[in-house]
Backbone as JSON, one array per atom type, in Angstrom:
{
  "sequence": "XXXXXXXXXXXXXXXXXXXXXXXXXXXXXXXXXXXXXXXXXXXXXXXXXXXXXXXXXXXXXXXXXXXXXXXXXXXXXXXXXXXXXXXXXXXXXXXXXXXXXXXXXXXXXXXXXXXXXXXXXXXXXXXXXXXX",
  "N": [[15.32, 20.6, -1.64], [15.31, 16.95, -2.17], [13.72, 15.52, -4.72], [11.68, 13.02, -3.62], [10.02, 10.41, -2.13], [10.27, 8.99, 0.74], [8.74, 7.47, 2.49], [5.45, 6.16, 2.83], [3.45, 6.72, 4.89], [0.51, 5.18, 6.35], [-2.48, 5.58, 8.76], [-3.71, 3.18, 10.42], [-7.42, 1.47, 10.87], [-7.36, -1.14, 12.09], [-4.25, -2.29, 13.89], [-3.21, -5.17, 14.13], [-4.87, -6.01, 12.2], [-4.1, -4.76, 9.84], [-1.26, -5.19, 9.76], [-1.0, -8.07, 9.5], [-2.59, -8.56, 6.58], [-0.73, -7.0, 4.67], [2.05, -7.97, 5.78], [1.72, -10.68, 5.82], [-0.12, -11.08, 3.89], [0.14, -9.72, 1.96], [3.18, -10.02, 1.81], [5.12, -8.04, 2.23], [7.92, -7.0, 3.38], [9.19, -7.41, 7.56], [10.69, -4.65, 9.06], [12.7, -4.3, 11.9], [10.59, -4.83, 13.6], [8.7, -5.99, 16.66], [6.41, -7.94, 18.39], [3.65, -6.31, 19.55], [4.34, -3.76, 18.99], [3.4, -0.31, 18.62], [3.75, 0.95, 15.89], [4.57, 0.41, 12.49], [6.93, -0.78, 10.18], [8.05, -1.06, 6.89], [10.32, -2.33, 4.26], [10.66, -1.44, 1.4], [11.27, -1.53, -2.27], [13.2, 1.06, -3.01], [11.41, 2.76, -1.7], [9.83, 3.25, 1.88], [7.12, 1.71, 3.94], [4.55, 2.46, 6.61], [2.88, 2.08, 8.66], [0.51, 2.93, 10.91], [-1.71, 3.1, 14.65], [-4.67, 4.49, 13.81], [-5.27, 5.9, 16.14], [-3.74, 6.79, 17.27], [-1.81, 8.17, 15.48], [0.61, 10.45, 14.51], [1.13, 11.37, 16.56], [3.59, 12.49, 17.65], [3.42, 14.55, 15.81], [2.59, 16.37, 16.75], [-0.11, 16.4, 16.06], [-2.42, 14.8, 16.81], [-5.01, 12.79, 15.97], [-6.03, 13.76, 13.94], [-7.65, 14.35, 11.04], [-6.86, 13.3, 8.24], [-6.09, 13.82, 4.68], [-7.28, 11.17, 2.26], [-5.61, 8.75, 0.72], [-4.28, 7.13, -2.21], [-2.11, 4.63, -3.62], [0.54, 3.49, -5.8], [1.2, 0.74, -7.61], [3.79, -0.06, -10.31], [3.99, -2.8, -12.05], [5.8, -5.35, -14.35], [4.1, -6.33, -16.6], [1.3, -7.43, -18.39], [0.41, -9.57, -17.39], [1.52, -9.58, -14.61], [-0.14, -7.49, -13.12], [-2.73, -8.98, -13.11], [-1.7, -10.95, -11.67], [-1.07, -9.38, -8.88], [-3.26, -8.4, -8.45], [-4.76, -10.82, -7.57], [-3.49, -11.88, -5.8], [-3.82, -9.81, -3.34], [-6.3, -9.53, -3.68], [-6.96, -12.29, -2.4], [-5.45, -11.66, 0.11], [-7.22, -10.08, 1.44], [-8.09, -8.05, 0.56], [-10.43, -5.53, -1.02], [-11.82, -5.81, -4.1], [-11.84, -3.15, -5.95], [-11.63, -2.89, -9.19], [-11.53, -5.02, -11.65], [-8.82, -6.67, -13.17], [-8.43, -4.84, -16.2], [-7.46, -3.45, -19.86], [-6.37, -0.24, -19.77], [-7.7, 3.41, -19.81], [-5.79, 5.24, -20.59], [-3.74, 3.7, -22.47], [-2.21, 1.53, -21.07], [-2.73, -1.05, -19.05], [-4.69, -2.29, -16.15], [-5.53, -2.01, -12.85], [-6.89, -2.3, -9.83], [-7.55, -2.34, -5.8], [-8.66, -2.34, -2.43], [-7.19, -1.61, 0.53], [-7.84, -3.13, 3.97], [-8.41, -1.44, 5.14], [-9.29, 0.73, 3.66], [-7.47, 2.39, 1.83], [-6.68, 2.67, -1.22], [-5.03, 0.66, -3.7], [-3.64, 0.86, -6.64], [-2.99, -1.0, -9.25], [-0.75, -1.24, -11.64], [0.62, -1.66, -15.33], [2.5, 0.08, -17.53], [2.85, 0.54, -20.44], [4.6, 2.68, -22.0], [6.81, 3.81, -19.94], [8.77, 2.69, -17.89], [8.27, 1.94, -14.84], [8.71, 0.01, -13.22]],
  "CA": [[14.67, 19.36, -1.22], [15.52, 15.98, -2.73], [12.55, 15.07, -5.1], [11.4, 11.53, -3.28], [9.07, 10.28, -0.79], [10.91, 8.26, 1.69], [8.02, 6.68, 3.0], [4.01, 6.52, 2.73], [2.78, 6.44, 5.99], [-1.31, 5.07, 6.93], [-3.38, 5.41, 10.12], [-4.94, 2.2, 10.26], [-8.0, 1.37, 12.54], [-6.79, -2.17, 13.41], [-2.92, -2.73, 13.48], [-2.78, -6.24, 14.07], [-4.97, -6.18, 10.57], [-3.34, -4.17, 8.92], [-0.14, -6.07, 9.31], [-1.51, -9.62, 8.98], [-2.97, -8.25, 5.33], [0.54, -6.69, 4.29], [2.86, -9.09, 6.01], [1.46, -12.2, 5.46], [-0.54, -11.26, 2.61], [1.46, -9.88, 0.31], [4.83, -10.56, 1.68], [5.89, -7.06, 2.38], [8.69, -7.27, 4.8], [8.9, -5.89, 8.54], [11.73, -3.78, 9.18], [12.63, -4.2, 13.13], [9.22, -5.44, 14.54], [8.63, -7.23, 17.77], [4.74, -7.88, 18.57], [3.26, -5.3, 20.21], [5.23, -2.36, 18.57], [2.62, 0.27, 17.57], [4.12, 1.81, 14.42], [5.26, -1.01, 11.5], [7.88, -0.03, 8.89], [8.4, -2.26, 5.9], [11.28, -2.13, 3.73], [10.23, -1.73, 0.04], [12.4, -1.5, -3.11], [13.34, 2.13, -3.22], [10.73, 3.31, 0.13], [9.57, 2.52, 2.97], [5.7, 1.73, 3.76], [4.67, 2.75, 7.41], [1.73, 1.57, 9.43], [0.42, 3.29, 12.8], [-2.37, 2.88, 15.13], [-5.05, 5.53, 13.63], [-5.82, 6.48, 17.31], [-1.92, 7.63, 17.96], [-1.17, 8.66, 14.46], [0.83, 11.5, 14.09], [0.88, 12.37, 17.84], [4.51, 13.21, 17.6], [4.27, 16.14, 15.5], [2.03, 17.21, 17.97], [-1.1, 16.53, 15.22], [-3.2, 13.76, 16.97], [-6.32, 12.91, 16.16], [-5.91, 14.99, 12.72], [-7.82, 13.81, 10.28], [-5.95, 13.35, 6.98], [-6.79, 12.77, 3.48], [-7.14, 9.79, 1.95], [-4.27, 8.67, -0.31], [-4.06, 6.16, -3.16], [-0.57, 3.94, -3.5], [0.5, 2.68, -7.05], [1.92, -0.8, -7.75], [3.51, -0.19, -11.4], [5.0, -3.94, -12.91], [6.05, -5.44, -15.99], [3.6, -6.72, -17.68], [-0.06, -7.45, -17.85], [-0.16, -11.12, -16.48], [2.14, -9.55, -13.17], [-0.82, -6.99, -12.87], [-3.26, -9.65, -12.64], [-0.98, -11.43, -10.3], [-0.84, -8.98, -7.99], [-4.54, -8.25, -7.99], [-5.1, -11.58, -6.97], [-3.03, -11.64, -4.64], [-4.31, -8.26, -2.72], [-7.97, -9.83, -2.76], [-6.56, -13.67, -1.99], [-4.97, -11.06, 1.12], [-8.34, -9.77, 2.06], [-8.59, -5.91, -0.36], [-11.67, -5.56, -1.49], [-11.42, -5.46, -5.43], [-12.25, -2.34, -7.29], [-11.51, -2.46, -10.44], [-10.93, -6.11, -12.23], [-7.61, -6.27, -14.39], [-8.39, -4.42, -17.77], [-6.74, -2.07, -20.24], [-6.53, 1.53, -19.31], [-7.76, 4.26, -20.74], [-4.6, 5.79, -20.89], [-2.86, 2.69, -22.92], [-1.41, 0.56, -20.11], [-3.18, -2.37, -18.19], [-4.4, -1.57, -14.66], [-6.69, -2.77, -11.66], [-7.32, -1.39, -8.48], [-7.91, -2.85, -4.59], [-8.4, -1.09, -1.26], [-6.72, -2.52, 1.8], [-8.38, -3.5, 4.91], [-8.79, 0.33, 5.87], [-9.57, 1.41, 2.36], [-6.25, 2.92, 1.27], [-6.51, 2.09, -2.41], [-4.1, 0.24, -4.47], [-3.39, 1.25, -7.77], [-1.81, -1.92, -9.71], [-0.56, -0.72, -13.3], [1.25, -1.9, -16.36], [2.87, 0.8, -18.55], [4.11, -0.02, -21.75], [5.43, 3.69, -21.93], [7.49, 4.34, -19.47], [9.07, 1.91, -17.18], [8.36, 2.34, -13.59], [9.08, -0.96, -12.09]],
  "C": [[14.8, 18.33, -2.32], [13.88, 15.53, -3.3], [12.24, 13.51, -4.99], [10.54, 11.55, -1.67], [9.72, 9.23, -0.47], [9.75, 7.21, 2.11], [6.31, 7.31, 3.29], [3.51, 5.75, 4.4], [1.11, 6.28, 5.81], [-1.43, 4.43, 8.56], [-4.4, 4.31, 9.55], [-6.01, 2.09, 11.29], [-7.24, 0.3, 13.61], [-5.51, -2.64, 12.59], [-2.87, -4.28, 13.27], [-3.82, -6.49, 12.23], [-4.54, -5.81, 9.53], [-1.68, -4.99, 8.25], [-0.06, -7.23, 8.86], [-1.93, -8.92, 6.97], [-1.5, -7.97, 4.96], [1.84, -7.62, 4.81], [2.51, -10.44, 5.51], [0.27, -12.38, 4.15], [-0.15, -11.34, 1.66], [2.39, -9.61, 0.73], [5.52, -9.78, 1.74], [7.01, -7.67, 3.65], [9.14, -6.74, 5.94], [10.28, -5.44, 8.51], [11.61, -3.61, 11.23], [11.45, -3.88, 14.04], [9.05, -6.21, 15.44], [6.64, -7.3, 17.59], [4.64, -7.12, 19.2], [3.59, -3.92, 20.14], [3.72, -2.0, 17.77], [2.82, 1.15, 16.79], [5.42, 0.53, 13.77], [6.25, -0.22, 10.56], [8.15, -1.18, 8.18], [9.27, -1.65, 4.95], [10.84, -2.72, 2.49], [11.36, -1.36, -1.15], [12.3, 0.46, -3.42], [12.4, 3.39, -2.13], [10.74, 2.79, 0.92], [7.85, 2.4, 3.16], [5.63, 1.66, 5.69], [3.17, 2.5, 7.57], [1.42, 2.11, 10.52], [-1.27, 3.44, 13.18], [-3.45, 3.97, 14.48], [-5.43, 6.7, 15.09], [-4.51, 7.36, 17.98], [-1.31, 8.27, 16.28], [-0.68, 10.16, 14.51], [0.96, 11.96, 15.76], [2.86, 12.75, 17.83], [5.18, 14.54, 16.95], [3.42, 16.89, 15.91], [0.35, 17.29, 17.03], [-2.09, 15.45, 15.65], [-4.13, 13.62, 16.6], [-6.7, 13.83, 15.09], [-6.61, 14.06, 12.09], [-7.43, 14.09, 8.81], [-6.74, 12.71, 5.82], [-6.88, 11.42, 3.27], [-5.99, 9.62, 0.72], [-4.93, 7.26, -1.31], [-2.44, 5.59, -3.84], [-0.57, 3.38, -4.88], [1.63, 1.7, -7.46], [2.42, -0.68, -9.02], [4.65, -2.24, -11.5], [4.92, -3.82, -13.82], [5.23, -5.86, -16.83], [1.73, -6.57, -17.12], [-0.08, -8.34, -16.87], [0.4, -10.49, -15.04], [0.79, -8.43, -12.69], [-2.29, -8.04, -11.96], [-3.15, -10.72, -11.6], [-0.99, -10.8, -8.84], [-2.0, -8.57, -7.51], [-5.12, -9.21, -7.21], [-4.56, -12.11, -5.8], [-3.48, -10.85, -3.01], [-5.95, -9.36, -2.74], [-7.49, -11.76, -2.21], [-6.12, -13.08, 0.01], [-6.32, -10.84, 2.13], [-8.96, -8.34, 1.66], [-9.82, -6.34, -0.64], [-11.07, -5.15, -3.36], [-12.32, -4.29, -5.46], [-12.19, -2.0, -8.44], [-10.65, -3.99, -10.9], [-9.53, -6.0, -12.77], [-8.35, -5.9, -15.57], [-7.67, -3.6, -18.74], [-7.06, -1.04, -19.56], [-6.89, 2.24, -19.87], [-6.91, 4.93, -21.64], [-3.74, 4.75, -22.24], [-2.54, 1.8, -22.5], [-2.64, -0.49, -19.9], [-3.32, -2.15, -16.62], [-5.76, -2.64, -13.85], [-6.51, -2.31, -10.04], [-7.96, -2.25, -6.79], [-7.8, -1.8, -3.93], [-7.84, -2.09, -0.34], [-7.7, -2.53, 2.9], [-9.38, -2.21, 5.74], [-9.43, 1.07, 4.69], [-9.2, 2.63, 1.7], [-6.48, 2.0, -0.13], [-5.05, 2.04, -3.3], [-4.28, 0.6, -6.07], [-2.71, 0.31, -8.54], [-1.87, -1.66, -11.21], [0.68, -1.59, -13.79], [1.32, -0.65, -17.1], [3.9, 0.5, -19.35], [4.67, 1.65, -22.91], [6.53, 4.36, -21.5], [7.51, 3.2, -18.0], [9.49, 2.48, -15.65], [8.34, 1.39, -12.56], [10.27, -0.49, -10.94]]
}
């Protein structure tokens, strides 16, 4: 098995919010969307980011109505100031902030949002190891 995740799928409650926040918030982009399609795919630099109804999620691998963990997604950029860029962004979108921009414990520069559903964002700076 190829070590990579192709794509982070979330069961949202409400699609049309979900996509308005990520499309027109922060500028993700759709990947062969008409209106009314219920499952989104956005075309990200190196994944894909996947959106579906939480009420149909998963019914094709025969798992409907599963309830699944909760995940956390991580944003790394280059610097600090793009950290704080992107935080403001994400609540300018409609996230709820959790976690201002500050250093890290670790060393880096970090800050934290949830999305609309409260899938949390992870937005980091590491000045260790470059994971833009």
């Amino acid at each position: 098995m190829k070590p990579k995740i192709s794509i982070v799928g979330l069961s949202v409650a409400d699609l049309d919010r979900a996509l308005a926040f990520y499309r027109d918030g922060l500028d993700f982009p759709t990947h062969n969307y008409a209106d009314g399609d219920d499952y989104i795919m956005f075309r990200l630099e190196g994944s894909w980011l996947s959106l579906m109804a939480r009420e149909h999620a998963f019914e094709d691998l025969g798992v409907a109505g599963l309830t699944v963990s909760t995940v956390s997604l991580s944003h790394n950029v280059p610097s600090e100031a793009a950290v704080r860029e992107v935080f403001e962004q994400g609540v300018a979108a409609g996230a709820t902030a959790l976690k201002s921009p500050q250093p890290a414990p670790w060393g880096g520069y970090e800050a934290a949002f949830a999305d609309p559903d409260g899938h949390m964002w992870d937005i980091a700076y590491n000045p260790f190891t470059d994971l833009t």
